[in-house]
KELOGU-657322 format. One record per residue (C-alpha): residue number from 0; x, y, z; residue in three letters. Coordinates in nm, 4 decimals. Layout:
NUM:X:Y:Z:ALA
...
This chain:
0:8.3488:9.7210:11.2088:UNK
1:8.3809:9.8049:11.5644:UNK
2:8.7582:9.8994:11.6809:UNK
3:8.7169:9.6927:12.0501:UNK
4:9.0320:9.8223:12.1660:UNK
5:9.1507:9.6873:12.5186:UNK
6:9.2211:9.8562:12.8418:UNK
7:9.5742:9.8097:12.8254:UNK
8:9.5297:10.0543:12.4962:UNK
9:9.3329:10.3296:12.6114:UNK
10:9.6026:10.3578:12.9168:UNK
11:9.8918:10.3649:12.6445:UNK
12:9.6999:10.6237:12.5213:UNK
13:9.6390:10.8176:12.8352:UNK
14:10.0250:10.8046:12.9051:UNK
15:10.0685:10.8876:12.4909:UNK
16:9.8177:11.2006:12.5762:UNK
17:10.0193:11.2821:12.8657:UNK
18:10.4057:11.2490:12.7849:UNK
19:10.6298:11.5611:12.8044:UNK
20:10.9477:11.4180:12.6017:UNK
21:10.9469:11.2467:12.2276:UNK
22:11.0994:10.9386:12.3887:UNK
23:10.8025:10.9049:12.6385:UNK
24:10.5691:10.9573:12.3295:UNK
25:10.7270:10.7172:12.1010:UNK
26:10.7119:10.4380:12.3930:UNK
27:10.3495:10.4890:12.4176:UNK
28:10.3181:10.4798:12.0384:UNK
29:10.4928:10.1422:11.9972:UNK
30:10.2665:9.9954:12.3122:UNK
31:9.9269:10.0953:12.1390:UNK
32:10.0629:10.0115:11.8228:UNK
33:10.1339:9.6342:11.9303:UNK
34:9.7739:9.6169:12.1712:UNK
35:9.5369:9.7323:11.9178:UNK
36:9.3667:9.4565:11.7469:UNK
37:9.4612:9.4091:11.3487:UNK
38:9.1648:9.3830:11.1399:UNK
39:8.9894:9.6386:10.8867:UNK
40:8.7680:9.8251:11.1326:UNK
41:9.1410:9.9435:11.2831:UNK
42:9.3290:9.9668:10.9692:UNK
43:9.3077:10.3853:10.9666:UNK
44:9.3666:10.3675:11.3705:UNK
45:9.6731:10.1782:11.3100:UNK
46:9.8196:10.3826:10.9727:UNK
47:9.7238:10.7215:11.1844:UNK
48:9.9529:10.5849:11.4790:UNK
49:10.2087:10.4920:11.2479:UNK
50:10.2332:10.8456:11.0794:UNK
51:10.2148:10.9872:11.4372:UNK
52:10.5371:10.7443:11.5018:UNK
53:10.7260:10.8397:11.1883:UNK
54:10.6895:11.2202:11.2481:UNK
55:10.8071:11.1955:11.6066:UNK
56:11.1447:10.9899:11.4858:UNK
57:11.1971:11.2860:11.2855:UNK
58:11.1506:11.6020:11.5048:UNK
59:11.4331:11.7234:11.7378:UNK
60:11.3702:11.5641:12.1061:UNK
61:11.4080:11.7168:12.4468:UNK
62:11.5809:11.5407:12.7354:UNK
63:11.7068:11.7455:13.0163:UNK
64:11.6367:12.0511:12.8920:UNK
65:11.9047:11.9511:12.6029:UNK
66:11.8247:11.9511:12.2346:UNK
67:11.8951:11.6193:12.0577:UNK
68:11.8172:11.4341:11.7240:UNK
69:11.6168:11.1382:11.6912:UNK
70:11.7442:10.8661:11.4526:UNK
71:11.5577:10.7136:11.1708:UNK
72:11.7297:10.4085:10.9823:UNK
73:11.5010:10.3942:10.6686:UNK
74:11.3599:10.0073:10.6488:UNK
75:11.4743:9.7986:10.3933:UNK
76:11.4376:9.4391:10.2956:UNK
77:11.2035:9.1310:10.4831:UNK
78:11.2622:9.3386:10.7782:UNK
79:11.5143:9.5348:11.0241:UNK
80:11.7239:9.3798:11.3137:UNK
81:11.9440:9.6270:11.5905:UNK
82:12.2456:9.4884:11.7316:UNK
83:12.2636:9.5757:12.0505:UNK
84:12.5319:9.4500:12.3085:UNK
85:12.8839:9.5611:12.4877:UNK
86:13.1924:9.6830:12.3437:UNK
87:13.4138:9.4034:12.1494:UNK
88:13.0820:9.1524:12.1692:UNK
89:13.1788:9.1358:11.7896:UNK
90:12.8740:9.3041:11.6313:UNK
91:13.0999:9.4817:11.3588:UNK
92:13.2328:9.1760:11.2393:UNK
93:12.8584:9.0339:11.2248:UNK
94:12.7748:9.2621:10.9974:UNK
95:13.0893:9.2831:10.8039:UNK
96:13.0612:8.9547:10.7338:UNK
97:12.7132:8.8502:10.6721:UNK
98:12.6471:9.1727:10.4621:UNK
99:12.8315:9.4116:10.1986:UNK
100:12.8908:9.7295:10.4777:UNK
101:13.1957:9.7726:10.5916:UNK
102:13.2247:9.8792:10.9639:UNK
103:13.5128:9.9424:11.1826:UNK
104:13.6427:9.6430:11.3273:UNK
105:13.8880:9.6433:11.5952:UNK
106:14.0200:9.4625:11.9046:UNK
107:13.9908:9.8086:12.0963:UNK
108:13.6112:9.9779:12.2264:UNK
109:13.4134:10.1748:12.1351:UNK
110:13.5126:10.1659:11.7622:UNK
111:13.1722:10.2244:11.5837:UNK
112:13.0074:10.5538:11.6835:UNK
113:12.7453:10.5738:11.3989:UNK
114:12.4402:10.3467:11.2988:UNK
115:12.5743:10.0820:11.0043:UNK
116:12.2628:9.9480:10.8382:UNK
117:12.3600:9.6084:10.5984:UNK
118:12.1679:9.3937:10.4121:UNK
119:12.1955:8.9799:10.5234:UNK
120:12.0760:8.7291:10.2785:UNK
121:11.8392:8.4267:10.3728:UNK
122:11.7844:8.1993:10.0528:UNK
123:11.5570:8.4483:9.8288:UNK
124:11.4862:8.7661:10.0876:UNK
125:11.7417:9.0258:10.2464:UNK
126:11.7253:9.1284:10.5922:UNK
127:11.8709:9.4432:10.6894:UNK
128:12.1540:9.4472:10.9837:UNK
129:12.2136:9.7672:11.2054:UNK
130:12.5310:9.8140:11.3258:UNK
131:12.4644:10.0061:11.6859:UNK
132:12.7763:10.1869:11.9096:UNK
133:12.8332:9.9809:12.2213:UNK
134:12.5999:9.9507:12.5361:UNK
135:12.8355:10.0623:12.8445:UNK
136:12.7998:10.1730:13.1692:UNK
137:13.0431:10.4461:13.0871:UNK
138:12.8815:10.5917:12.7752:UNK
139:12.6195:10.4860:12.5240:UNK
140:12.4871:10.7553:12.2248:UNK
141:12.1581:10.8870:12.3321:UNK
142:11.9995:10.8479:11.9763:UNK
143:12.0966:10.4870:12.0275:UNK
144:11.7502:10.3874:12.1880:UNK
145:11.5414:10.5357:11.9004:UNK
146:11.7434:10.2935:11.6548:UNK
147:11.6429:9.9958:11.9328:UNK
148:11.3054:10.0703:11.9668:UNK
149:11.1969:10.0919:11.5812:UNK
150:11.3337:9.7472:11.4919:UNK
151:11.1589:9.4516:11.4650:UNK
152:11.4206:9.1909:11.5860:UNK
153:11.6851:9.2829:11.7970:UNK
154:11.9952:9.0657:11.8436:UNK
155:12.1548:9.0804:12.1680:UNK
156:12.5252:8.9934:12.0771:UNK
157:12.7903:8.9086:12.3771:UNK
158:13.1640:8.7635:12.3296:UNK
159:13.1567:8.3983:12.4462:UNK
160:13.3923:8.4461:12.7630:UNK
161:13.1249:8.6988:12.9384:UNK
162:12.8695:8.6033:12.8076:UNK
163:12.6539:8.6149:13.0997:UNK
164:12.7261:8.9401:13.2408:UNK
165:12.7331:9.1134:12.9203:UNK
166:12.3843:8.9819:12.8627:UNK
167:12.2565:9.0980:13.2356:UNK
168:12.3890:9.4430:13.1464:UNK
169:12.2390:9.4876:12.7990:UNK
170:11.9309:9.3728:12.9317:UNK
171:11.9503:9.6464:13.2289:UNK
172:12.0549:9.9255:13.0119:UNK
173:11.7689:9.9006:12.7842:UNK
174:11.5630:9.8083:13.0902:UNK
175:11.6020:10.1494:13.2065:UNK
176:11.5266:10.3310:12.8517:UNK
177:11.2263:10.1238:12.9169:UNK
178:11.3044:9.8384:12.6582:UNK
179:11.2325:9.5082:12.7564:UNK
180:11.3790:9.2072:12.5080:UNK
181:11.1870:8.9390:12.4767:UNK
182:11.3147:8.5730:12.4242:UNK
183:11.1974:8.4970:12.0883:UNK
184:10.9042:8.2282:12.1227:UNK
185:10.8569:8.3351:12.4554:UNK
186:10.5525:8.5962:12.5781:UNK
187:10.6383:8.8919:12.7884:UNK
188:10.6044:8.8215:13.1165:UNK
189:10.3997:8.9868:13.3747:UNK
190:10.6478:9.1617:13.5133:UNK
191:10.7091:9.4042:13.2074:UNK
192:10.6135:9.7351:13.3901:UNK
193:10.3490:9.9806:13.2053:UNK
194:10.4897:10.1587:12.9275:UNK
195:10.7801:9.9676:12.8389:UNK
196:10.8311:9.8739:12.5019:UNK
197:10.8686:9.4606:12.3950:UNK
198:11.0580:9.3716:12.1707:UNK
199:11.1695:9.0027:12.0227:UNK
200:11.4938:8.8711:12.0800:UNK
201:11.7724:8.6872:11.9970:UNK
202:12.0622:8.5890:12.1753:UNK
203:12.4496:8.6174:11.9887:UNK
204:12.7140:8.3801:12.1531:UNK
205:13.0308:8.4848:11.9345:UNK
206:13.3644:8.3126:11.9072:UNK
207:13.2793:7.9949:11.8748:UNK
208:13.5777:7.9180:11.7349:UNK
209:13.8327:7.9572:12.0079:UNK
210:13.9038:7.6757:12.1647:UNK
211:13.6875:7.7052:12.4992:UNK
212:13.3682:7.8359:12.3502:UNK
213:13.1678:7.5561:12.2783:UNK
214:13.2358:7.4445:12.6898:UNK
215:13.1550:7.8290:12.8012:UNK
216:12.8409:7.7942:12.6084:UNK
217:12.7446:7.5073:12.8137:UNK
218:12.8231:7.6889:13.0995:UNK
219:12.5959:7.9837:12.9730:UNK
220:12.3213:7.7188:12.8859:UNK
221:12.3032:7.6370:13.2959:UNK
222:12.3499:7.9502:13.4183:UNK
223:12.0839:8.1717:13.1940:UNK
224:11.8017:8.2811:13.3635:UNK
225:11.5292:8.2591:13.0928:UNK
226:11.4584:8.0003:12.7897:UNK
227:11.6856:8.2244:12.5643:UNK
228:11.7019:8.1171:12.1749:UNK
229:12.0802:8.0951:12.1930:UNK
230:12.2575:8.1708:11.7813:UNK
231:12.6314:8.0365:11.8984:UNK
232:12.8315:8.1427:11.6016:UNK
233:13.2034:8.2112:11.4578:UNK
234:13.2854:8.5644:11.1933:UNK
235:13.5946:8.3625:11.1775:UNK
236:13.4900:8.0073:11.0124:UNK
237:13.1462:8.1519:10.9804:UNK
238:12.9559:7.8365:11.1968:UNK
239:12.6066:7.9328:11.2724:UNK
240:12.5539:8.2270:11.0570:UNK
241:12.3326:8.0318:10.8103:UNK
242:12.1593:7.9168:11.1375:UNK
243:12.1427:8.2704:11.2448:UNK
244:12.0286:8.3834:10.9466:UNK
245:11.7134:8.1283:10.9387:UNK
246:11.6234:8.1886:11.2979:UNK
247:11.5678:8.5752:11.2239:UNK
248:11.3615:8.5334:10.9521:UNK
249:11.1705:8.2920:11.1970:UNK
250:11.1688:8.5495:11.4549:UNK
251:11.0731:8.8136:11.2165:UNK
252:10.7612:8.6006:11.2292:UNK
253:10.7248:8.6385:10.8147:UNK
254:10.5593:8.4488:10.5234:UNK
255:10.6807:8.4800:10.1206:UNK
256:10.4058:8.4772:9.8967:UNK
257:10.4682:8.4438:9.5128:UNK
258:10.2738:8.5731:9.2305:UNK
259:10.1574:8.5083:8.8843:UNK
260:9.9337:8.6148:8.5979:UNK
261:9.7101:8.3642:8.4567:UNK
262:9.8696:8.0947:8.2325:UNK
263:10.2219:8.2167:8.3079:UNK
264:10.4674:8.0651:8.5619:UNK
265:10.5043:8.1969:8.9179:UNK
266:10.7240:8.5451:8.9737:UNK
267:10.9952:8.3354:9.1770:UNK
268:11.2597:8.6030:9.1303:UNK
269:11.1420:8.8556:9.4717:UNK
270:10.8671:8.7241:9.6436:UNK
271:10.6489:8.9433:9.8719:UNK
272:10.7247:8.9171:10.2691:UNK
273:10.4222:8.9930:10.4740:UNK
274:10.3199:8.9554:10.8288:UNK
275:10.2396:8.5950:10.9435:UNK
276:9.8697:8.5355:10.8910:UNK
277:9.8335:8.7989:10.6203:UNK
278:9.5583:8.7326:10.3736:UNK
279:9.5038:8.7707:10.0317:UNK
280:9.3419:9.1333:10.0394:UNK
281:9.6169:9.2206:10.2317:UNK
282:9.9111:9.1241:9.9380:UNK
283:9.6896:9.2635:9.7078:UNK
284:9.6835:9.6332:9.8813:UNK
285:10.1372:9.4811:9.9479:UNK
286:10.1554:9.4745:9.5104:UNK
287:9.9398:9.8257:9.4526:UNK
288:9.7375:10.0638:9.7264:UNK
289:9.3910:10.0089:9.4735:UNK
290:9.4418:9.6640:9.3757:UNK
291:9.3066:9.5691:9.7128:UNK
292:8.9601:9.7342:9.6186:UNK
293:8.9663:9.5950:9.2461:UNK
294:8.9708:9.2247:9.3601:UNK
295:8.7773:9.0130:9.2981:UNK
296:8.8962:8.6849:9.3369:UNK
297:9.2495:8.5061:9.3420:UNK
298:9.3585:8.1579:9.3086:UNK
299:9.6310:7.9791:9.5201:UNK
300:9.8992:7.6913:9.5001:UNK
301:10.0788:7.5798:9.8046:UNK
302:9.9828:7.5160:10.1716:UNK
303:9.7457:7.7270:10.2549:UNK
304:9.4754:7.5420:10.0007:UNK
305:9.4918:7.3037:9.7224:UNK
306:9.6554:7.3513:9.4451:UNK
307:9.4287:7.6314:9.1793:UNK
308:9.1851:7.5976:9.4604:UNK
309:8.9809:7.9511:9.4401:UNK
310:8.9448:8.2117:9.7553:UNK
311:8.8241:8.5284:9.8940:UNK
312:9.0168:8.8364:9.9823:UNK
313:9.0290:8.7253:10.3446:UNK
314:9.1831:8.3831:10.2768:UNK
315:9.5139:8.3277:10.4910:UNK
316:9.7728:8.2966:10.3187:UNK
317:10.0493:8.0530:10.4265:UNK
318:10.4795:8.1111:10.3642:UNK
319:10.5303:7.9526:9.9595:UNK
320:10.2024:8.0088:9.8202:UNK
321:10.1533:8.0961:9.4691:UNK
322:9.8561:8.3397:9.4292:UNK
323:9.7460:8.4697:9.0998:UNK
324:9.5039:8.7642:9.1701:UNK
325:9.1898:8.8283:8.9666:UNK
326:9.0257:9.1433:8.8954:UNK
């Protein structure tokens, strides 16, 4: 099958071919990586520029003539969010209290200085959390960006009473690493200059529960520039963080797929997160790299067909079916 890879991908590639520093090549990576079509005739394109990705994030990088050390937060879980945002936006206390890390929290700056990964629960999937040091003008750790870029959700997290112009300065900051968040649901606009790197967003009001937030949200609502998904939520009373927690795995733009074995009940203990529009060769290769080869057949129960109903390896599959595979 034919690759047909776009324009926009062979220029990624030129810039790819021609960056001097690991951050320039990792941009270009993640641009050709999201442009080139998904389907089997790209499937060794797309696992080559994923190794070339992964050994990048782990060599030394050179900016300025400096030495420095690209982070890697292993993935775990349904899938990885950054929090990215200001000092005391309340990011800490996000992930203290939807997961089981502990982070620094304290009503003075700059008080986490390392990565924190966490893992948040949404009904029968975790999602892991990363705990980022603080965006500023000031200061902001180099390896910081590499964190940002290698998610797959970020949440942009600002205190209630700034909201605004803490979300005008995150969004400059990574602007000029060459980042560009993306309202989840929304496409990136025209404007997104060559090169930069896209990533979905959310948007973090915190402190809902003092008593002004819920008008300063309003406020925010009027005054924001773009058709933000806004999360308004409380550490405190913990309002919104099941609403929070639901609109990531949204964003994450995932489906759960079950599995049995013939005449036994479905597997509902861990069920298998995998890209929206997935098929059924593609959970096969998810549950073992040969089964996808072996198939021959599988049944399904749930939305993508009726129930039992028999399909082919490239039948998509939809989030709650039940798919028993058949060799």
């Amino acid at each position: 099958m034919p690759a047909n890879l776009p324009p926009a991908y062979h220029e990624a590639e030129r810039r790819y071919r021609a960056a001097k520093t690991t951050e320039d090549k990792l941009a270009a990576l993640e641009e050709m990586l999201r442009l080139i079509p998904k389907h089997k005739g790209t499937e060794k394109l797309q696992a080559g520029l994923k190794s070339r990705a992964a050994k990048l994030k782990r060599q030394p990088t050179q900016k300025g003539g400096a030495k420095s050390h690209s982070h890697h937060i292993p993935r775990e879980g349904a899938g990885q969010v950054a929090l990215v945002g200001p000092p005391n936006g309340g990011k800490s206390a996000l992930v203290s209290r939807l997961t089981h890390a502990a982070p620094q929290v304290a009503e003075y700056p700059f008080t986490t200085r390392e990565a924190l990964p966490g893992m948040m629960a949404f009904e029968d999937v975790a999602i892991q959390l990363v705990d980022l040091p603080p965006l500023s003008e000031e200061h902001v750790e180099p390896w910081l960006y590499d964190v940002v870029r290698q998610a797959d959700l970020l949440w942009l997290v600002v205190e209630h009473t700034n909201s605004l112009d803490e979300l005008e300065l995150t969004q400059r900051l990574l602007s000029e690493k060459r980042i560009e968040p993306v309202p989840w649901g929304t496409a990136a606009g025209e404007e997104v200059p060559a090169g930069c790197v896209c990533k979905p967003a959310l948007l973090v009001v915190t402190g809902m529960d003092r008593p002004e937030g819920a008008e300063n949200l309003e406020i925010l609502r009027e005054l924001i520039p773009r058709d933000w998904p806004i999360s308004p939520v409380s550490t405190l009373d913990g309002s919104g963080l099941d609403e929070l927690a639901r609109a990531s795995f949204r964003a994450l733009d995932l489906i759960r797929v079950y599995t049995k074995r013939p005449g036994k009940p479905a597997d509902r203990g861990q069920p298998f997160t995998l890209p929206r529009g997935a098929t059924v060769g593609e959970l096969a290769a998810a549950i073992h790299k040969d089964l996808r080869e072996q198939l021959d057949f599988a049944r399904i129960w749930g939305d993508s067909a009726f129930d039992g109903q028999t399909v082919q390896r490239d039948h998509v599959l939809a989030d709650g079916d039940v798919v028993e595979i058949h060799m």
